[in-house]
C-alpha positions as CSV (number, residue, x, y, z in Angstrom):
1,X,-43.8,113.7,34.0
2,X,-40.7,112.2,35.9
3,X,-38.4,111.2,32.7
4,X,-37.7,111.6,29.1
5,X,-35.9,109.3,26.4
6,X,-36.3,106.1,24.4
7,X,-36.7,102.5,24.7
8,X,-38.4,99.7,23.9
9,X,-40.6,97.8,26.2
10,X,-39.5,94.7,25.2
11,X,-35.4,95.3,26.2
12,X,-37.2,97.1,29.4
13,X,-38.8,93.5,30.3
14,X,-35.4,91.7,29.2
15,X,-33.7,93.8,32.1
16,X,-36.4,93.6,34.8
17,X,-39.0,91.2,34.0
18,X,-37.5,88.5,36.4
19,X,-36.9,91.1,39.2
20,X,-39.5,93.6,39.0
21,X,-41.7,93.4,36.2
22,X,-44.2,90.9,34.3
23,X,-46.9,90.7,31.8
24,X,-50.3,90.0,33.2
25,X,-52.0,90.8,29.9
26,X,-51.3,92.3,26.3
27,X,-48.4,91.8,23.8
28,X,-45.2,93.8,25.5
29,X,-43.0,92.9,22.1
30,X,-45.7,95.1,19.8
31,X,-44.5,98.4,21.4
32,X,-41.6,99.4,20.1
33,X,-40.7,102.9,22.0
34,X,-41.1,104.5,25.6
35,X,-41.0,107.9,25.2
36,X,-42.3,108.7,29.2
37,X,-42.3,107.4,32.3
38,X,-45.7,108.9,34.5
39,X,-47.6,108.2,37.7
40,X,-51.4,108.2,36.9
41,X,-53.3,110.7,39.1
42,X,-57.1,110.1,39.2
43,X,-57.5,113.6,40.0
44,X,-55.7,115.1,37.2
45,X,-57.6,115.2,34.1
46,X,-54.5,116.1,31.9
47,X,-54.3,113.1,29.3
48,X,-50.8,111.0,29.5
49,X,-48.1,112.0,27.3
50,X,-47.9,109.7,23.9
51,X,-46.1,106.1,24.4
52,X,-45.7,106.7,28.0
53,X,-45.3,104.2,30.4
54,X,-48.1,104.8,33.1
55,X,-47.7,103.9,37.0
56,X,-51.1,102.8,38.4
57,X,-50.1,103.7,41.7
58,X,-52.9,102.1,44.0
59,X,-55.3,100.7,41.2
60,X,-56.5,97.2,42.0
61,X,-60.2,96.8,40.6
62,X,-60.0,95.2,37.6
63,X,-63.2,97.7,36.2
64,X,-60.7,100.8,37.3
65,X,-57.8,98.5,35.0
66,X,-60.2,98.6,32.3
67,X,-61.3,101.9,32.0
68,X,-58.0,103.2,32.3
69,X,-56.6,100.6,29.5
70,X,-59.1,102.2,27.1
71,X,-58.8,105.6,28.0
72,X,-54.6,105.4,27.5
73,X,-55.1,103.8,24.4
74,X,-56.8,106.6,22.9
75,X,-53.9,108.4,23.9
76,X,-51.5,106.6,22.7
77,X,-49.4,105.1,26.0
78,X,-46.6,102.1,26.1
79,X,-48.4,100.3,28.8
80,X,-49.8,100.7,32.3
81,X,-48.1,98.9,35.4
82,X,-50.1,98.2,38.5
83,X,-49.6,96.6,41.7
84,X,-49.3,92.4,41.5
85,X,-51.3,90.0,41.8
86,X,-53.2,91.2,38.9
87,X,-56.9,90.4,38.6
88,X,-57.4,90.3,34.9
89,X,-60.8,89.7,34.0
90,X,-62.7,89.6,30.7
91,X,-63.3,93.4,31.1
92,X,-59.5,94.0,30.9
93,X,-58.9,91.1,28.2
94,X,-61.0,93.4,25.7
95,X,-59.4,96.5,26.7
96,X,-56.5,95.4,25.7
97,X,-56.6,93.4,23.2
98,X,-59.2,97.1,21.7
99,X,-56.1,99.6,22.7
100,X,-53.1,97.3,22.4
101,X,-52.0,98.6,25.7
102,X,-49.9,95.4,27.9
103,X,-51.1,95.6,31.7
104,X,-47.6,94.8,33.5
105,X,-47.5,93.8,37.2
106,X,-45.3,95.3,40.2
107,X,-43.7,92.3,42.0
108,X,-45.1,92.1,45.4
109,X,-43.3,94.3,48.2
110,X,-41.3,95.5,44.9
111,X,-41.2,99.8,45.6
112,X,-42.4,101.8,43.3
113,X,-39.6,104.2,44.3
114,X,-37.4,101.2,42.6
115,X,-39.5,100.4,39.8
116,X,-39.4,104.4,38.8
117,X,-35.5,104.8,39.4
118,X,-34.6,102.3,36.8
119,X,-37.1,102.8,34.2
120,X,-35.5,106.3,34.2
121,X,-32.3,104.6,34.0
122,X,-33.1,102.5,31.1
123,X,-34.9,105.1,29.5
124,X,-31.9,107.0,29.7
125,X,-30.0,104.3,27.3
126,X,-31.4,105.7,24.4
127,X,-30.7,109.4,25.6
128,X,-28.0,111.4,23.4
129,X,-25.5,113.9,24.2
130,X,-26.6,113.5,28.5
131,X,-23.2,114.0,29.8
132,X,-23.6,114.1,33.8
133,X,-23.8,111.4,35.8
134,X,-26.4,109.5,37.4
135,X,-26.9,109.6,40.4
136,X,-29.4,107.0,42.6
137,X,-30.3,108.5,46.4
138,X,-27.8,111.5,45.9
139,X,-25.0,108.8,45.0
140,X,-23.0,108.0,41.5
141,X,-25.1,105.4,39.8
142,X,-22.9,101.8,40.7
143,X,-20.8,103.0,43.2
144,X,-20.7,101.0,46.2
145,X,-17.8,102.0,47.8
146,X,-18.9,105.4,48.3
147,X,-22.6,103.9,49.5
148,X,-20.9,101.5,51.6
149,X,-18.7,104.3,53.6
150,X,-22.0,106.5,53.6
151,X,-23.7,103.3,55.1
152,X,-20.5,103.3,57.6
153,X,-20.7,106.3,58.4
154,X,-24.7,105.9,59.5
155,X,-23.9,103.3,61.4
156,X,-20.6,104.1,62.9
157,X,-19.3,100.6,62.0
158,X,-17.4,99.2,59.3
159,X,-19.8,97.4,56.5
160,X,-18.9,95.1,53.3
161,X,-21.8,94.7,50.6
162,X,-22.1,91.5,49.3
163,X,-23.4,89.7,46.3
164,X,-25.4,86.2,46.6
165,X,-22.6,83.7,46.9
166,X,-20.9,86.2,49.4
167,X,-18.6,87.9,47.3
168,X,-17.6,91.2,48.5
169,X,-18.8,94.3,46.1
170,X,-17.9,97.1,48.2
171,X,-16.4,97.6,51.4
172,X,-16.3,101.2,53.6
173,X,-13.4,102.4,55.3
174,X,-12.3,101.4,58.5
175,X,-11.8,97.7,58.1
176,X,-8.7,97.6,60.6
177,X,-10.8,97.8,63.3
178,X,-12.9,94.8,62.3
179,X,-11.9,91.2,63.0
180,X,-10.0,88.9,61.2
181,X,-12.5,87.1,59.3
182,X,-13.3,90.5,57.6
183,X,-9.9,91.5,57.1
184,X,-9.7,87.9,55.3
185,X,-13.2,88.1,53.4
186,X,-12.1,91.7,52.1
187,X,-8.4,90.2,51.2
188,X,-10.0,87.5,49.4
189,X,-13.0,89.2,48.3
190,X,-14.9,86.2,49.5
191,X,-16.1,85.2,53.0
192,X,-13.9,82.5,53.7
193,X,-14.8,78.6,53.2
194,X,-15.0,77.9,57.0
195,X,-16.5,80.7,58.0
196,X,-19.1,80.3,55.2
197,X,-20.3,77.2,56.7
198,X,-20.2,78.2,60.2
199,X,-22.9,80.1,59.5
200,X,-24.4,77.2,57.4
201,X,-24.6,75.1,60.5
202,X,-25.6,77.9,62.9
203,X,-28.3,78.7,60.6
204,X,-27.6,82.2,60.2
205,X,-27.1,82.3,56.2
206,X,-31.1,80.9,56.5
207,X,-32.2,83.1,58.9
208,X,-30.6,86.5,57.0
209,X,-32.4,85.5,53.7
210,X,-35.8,84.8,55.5
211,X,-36.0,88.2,57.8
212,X,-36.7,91.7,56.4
213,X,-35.1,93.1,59.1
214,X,-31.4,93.2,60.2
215,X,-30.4,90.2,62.0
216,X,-27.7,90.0,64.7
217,X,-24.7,87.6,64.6
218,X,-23.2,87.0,68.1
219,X,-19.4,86.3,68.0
220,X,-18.0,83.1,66.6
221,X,-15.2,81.1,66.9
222,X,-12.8,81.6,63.5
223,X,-9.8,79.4,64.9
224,X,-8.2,78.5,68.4
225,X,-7.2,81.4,69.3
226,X,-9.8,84.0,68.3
227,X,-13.1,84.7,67.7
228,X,-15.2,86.8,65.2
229,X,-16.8,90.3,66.2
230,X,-20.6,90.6,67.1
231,X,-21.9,91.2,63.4
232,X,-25.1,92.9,61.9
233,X,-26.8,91.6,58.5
234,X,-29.0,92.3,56.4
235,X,-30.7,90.7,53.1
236,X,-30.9,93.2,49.8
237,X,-33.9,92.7,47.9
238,X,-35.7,93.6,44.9
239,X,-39.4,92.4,45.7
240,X,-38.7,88.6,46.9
241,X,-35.5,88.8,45.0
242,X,-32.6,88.3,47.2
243,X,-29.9,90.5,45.4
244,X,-26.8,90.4,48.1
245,X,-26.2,91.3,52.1
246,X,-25.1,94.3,53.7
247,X,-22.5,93.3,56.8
248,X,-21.6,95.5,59.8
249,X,-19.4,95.2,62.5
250,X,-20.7,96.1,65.4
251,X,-20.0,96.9,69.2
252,X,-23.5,96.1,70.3
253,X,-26.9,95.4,69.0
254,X,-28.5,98.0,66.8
255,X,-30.8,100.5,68.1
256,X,-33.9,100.7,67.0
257,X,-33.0,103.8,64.4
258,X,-29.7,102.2,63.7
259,X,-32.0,99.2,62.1
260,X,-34.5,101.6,60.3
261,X,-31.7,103.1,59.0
262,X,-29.9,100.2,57.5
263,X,-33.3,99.3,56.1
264,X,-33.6,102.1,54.5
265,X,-30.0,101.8,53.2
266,X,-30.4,98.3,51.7
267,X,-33.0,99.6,49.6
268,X,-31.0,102.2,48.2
269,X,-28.1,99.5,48.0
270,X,-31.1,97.6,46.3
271,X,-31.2,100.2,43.4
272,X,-27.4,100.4,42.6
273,X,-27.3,96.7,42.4
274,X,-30.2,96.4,40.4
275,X,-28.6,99.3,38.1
276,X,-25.5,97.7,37.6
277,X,-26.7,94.4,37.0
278,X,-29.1,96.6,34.1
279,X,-26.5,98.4,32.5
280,X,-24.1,94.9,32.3
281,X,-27.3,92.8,30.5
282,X,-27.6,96.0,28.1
283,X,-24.1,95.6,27.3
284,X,-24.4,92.1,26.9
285,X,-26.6,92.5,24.4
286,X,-25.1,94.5,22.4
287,X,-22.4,92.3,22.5
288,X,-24.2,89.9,21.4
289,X,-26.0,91.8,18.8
290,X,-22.8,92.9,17.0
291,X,-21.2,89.7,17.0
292,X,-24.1,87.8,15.4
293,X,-24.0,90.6,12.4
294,X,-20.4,90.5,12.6
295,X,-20.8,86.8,12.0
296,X,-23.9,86.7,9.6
297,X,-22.3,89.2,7.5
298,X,-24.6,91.9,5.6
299,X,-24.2,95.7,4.8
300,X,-24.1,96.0,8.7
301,X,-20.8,93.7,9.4
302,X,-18.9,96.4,8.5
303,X,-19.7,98.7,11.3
304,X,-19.9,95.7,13.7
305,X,-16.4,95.3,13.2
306,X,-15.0,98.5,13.8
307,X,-17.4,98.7,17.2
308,X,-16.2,95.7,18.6
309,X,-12.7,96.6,18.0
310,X,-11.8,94.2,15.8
311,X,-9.0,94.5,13.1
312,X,-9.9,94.2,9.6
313,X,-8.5,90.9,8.6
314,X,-7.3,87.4,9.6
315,X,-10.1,86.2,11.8
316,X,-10.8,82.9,13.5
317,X,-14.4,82.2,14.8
318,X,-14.5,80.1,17.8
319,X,-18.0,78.6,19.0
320,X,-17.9,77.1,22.7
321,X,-21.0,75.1,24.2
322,X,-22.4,72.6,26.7
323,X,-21.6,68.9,26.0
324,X,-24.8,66.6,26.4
325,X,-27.2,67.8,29.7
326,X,-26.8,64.8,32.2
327,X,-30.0,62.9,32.9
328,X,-32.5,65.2,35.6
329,X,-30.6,68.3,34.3
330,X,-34.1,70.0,33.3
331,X,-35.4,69.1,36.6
332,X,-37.4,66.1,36.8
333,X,-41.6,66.1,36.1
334,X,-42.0,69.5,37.6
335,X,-42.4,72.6,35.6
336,X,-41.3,75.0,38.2
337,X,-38.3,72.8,38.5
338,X,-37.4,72.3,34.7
339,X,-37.9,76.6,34.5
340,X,-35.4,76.8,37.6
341,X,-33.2,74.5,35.6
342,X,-33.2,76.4,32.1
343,X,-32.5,79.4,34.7
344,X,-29.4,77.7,36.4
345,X,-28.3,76.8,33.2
346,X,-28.5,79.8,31.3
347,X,-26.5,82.0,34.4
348,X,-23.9,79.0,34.3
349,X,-23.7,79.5,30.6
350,X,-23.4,83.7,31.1
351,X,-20.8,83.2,33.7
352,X,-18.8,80.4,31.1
353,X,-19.2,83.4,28.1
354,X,-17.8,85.7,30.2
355,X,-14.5,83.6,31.7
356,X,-14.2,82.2,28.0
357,X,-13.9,86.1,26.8
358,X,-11.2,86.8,29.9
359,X,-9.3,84.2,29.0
360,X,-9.3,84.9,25.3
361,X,-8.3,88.6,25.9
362,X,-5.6,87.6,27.8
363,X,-3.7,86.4,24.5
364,X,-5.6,88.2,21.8
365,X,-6.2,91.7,22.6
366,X,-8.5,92.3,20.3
367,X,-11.0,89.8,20.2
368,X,-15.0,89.5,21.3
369,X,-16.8,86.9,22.1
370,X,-21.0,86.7,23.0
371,X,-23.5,84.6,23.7
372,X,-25.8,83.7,21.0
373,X,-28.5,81.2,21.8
374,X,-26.9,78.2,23.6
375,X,-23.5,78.9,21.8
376,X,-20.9,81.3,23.1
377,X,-19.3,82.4,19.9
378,X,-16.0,84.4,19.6
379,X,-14.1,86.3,17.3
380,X,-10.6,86.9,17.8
381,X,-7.9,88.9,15.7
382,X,-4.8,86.4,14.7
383,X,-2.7,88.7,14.2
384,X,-1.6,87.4,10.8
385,X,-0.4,84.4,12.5
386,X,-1.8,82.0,9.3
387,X,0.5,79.3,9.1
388,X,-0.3,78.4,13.0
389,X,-3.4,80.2,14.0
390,X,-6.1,77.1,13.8
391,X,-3.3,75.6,16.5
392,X,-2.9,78.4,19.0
393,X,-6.0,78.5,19.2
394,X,-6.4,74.9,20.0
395,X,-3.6,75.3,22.4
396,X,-5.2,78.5,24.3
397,X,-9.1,76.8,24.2
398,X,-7.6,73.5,25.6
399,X,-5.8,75.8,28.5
400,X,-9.1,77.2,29.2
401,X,-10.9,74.1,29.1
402,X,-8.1,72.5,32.0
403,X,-8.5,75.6,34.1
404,X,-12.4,75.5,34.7
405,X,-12.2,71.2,35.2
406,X,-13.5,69.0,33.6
407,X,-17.1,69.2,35.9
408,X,-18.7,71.6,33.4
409,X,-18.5,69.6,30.2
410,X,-18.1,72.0,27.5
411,X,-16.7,71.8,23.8
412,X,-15.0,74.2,21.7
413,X,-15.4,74.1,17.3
414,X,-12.6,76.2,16.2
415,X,-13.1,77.2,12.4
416,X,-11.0,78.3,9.3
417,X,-8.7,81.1,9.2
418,X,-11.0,84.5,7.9
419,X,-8.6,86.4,5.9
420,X,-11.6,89.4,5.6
421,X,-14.6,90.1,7.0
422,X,-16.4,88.5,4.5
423,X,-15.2,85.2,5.1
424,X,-16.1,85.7,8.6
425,X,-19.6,83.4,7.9
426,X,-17.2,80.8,6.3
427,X,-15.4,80.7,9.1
428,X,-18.2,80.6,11.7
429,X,-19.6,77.9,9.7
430,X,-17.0,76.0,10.0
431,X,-16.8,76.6,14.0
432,X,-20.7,75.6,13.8
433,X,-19.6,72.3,12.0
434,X,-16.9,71.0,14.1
435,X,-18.8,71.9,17.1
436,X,-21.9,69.5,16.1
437,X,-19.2,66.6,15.6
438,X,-18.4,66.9,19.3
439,X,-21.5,67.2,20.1
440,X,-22.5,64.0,18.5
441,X,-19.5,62.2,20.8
442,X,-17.5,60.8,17.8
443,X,-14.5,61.6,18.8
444,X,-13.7,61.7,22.6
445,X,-12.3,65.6,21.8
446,X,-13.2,68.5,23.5
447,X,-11.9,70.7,21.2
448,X,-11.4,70.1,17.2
449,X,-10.5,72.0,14.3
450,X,-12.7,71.4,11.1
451,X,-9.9,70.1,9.3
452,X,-9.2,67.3,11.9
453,X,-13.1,66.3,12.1
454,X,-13.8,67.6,8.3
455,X,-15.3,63.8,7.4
456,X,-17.0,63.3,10.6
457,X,-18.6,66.6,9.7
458,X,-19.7,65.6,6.1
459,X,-21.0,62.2,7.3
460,X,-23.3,64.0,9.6
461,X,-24.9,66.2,6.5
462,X,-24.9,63.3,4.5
463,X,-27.1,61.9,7.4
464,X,-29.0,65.0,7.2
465,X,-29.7,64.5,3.5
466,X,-30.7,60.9,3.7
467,X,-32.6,61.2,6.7
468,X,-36.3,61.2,5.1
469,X,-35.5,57.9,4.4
470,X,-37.5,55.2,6.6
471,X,-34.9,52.8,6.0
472,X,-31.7,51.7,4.2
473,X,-32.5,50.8,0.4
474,X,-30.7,48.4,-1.9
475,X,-28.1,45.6,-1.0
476,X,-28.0,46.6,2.5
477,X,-31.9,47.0,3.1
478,X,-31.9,43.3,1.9
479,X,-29.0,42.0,4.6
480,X,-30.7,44.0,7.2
481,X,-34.5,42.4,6.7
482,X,-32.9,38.9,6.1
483,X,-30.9,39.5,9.3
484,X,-33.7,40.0,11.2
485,X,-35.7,37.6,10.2
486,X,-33.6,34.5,10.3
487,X,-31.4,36.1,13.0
488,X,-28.2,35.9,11.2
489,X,-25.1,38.6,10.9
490,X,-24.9,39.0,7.3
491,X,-24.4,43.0,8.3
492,X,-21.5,43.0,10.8
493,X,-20.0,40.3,8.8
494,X,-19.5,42.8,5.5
495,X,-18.8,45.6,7.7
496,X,-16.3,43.9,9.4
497,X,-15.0,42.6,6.1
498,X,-15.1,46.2,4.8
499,X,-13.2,47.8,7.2
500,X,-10.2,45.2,7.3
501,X,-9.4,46.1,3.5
502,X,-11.2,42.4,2.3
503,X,-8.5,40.5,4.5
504,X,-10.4,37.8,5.4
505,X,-7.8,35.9,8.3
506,X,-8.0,39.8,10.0
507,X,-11.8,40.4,9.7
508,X,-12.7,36.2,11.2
509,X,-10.6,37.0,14.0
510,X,-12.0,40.4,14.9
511,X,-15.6,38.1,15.1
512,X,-13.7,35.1,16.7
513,X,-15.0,33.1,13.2
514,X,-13.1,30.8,11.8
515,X,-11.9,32.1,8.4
516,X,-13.6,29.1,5.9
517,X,-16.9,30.2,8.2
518,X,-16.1,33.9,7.5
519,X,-15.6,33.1,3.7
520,X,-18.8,31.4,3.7
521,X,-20.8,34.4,5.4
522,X,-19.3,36.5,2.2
523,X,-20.7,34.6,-0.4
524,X,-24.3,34.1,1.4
525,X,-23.7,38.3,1.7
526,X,-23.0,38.8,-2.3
527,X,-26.4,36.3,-2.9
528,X,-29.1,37.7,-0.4
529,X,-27.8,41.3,-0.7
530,X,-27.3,40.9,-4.6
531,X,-24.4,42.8,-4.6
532,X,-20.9,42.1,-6.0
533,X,-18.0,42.7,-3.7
534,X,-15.6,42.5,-6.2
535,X,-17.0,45.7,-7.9
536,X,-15.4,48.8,-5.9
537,X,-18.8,51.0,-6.6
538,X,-20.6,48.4,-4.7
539,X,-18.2,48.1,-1.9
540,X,-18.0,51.9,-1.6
541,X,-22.0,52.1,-1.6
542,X,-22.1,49.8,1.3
543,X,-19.9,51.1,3.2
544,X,-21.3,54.5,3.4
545,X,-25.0,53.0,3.5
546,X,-23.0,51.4,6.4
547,X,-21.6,54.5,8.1
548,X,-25.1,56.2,7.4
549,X,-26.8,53.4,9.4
550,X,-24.6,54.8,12.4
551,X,-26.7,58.3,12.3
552,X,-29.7,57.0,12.3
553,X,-31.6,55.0,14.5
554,X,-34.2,52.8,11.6
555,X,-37.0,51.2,12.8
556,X,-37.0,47.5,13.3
557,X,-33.7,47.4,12.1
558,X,-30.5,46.0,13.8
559,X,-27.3,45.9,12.2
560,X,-25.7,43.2,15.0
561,X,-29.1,40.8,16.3
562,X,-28.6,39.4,19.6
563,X,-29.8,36.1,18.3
564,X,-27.9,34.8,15.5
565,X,-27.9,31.6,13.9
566,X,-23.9,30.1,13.2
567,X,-24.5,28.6,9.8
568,X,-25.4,31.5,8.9
């Protein structure tokens, strides 16, 4: 047995299923608890513990899958992993679908030393009362800094970890006796823009993500005067994953143990970064999960509250999302493509959460804020501030909103002021509301309050409620047929009438009709419709027939025909 504690499989999957982990047959959500994490020995007869998560370390037939499916399901295990690709044949399907036990699959060149290290570590979530550390390869679990001096160290050089997009994580000591570009990269905790696409051109960025081995960087040219030092990189994976680089300064090519060691560092490097990028989803999550009870209220809002470190009274819900997707955003015809998009997206939406809920906490220090869905929702504490809190808040969100460009087309619904946690639904709600009227592009805002957009909102439920409705009924249904039949404008002349108070000189001009023309239109509108415009119930039910019409998209029906005929 290597590990005891609890988890489900299903939050195990959430954390590792893109890197490490994936279903290649069975149910994962139906098993709720992992008590165990154990290597299956062939040799040992000793049955599994119960609702442990076996290691198939070296099984590959899909007969020995099979058997060993049905034989853990009589004891009782989470799930069995084995090495991908996964054969699964019609011998397996009925094992599993007997026992309920999921086969999951190893990512290829994934180590099992990796896969083990973390399932302990997420295992270890649900542990109580553990109070020392964890450590990964004899270092603090997440510590980089001390990895990267113990890599230095190795090496006898001075090394920088960094993530994908070449931000630095971790540097060792002994960075003065690099070269400038690394004294600037740590400074700015980002290799720098021209240095960045030096190695673009060169194709170096290319050829560290394609080799498994370190590759060396002879020295560049960094400006007129200087050049960079002969450098030593190496990709950080997980499987086929990319995860980040590990850099070294170097005097002179590596020796042949000098690589093998850095190898066997970047896996270790591997583990930390796979653990820290873990433990942050985990507390994204329940980040998430507290603010959605905060927000659906319950006998558990309570408790939300107080663990997100909220006050206990005068709330404002804010709810922050994506405007419209531009055209090709789901990536063409291509499934692979549209998953890569959804992917893109969904990081691009993390990242946006988490800058939203930096910026908030910079003026409301108590305040959380998740992401729920495809809507980054957040709660903030006012303070009491009631007379002016709906407009600080606009104020703040439209700060934010300038800060990040206008590029990432996002909108903010701001909702009523939540003078207790039970009005905490009201007010998100609200948030919810004036959100979807931006959404629907009514107003050219980016932000709104739901008392500045509080019609907008109602006309779009009124949609809502009308909207099993083929078409318009009444007056307006008649206008509408007889418009596009004889291909008059019986339509936009009333609505144009409507909304210039009945002035008739103001409403011709707007159609560039001249008014005894316009007056004319009216009473042909009154006798096919069979409506009286002097009767304010009438007017009032055609105009918000009319403003209906605008939701909806009817069939066959066109409130302004390109073809009309003049005496008409």
């Amino acid at each position: 047995m290597i590990h005891q504690g609890r988890a489900s499989l299903g939050r195990v999957l959430d954390n590792l299923g893109s890197t490490l982990l994936e279903v290649a047959c069975g149910d994962a959500d139906l098993v709720e608890e992992i008590r165990n994490v154990v290597i299956h020995d062939p040799l040992d007869g000793s049955p599994p513990p119960r609702q442990a998560l076996v290691l198939g370390v070296g099984l590959q037939h899909p007969a020995d899958i099979a058997t060993l499916v049905t034989d853990l399901g009589d004891h009782g295990a989470a799930g069995l992993v084995v090495r991908s690709p996964v054969v699964v044949d019609d011998a397996v399907r009925a094992a599993v679908s007997a026992t309920g036990v999921p086969v999951l699959g190893l990512t290829s060149r994934a180590s099992w030393s990796q896969l083990t290290a973390l399932l302990r570590a997420q295992i270890a979530e649900g542990d109580v009362g553990v109070s020392e550390a964890e450590t990964l390869g004899g270092m603090p679990s997440g510590d980089l800094f001390a990895l990267a001096n113990a890599i230095s160290t190795l090496l006898d050089a001075p090394i920088t970890i960094e993530d994908r997009s070449s931000r630095v994580l971790a540097f060792s000591e002994g960075q003065d006796d690099a070269d400038p570009v690394r004294v600037e990269t740590i400074l700015g905790r980002q290799v720098p823009d021209r240095f960045a696409r030096l190695l673009e051109e060169r194709g170096v960025s290319r050829d560290i993500q394609r080799s498994r081995t370190p590759v060396h960087i002879d020295p560049m040219p960094y400006d007129d005067e200087q050049t960079t030092a002969p450098k030593v990189a190496l990709a950080v994976r997980a499987g086929d994953e990319v995860l980040g680089s590990i850099w070294a300064t170097v005097k002179e090519p590596l020796s042949a143990k000098g690589s093998q060691e850095l190898q066997e560092a970047a896996k270790l490097v591997a583990l930390h970064l796979l653990r820290l990028r873990a433990g942050a989803d985990v507390e994204r999550r329940l980040q998430a999960d507290l603010v959605a009870t905060a927000l659906e209220g319950g006998p558990g809002a309570l408790e939300a509250v107080d663990r997100l470190g909220l006050l206990h009274r005068d709330y404002l819900v804010l709810a922050l999302a994506a405007g419209r997707l531009p055209e090709g955003a789901d990536g063409g015809g291509s499934s692979a493509a549209a998953a890569g998009g959804r992917a893109q997206r969904a990081a691009e939406h993390q990242r946006t959460t988490d800058a939203f809920a930096m910026h908030l906490s910079a003026v409301y220090p108590r305040s959380a804020a998740a992401q729920i869905n495809d809507v980054a929702y957040a709660i903030v504490n006012v303070r009491g501030d009631r007379g002016s809190a709906s407009h600080r808040a606009e104020h703040v969100v439209g700060e934010f909103l300038e800060r990040i460009g206008d590029d990432t087309p996002l909108l903010v619904g701001i909702g009523t002021l939540a003078l207790t946690r039970s009005d905490l639904t009201r007010s998100r709600a609200a948030a919810d509301r004036a959100l979807r009227v931006l959404r629907a592009g009514r107003t050219g805002r980016r932000v709104a309050v739901i008392d500045q957009v509080h019609v907008d909102a109602l006309m779009l439920e009124l949609a809502d409620l009308s909207a099993d409705r083929d078409v318009p009924a009444g007056p307006l249904a008649r206008l509408l047929e007889h418009d596009e039949r004889k291909g008059s404008n019986l339509v936009e002349t009333v609505d144009t009438w409507l909304n210039s108070f009945g002035d008739v000189t103001a409403a011709s001009a707007a159609v560039f009709t001249h008014a005894n023309t316009f007056r004319y239109r009216l009473r042909k509108v009154a006798e096919v419709g069979g409506v009286d415009l002097d009767d304010a119930e009438a007017r009032f039910a055609l105009m918000l027939q009319l403003r209906l019409l605008n939701q909806h998209s009817f069939p066959s029906t066109d409130p302004r025909p390109h073809t009309r005929n003049p005496a008409e």
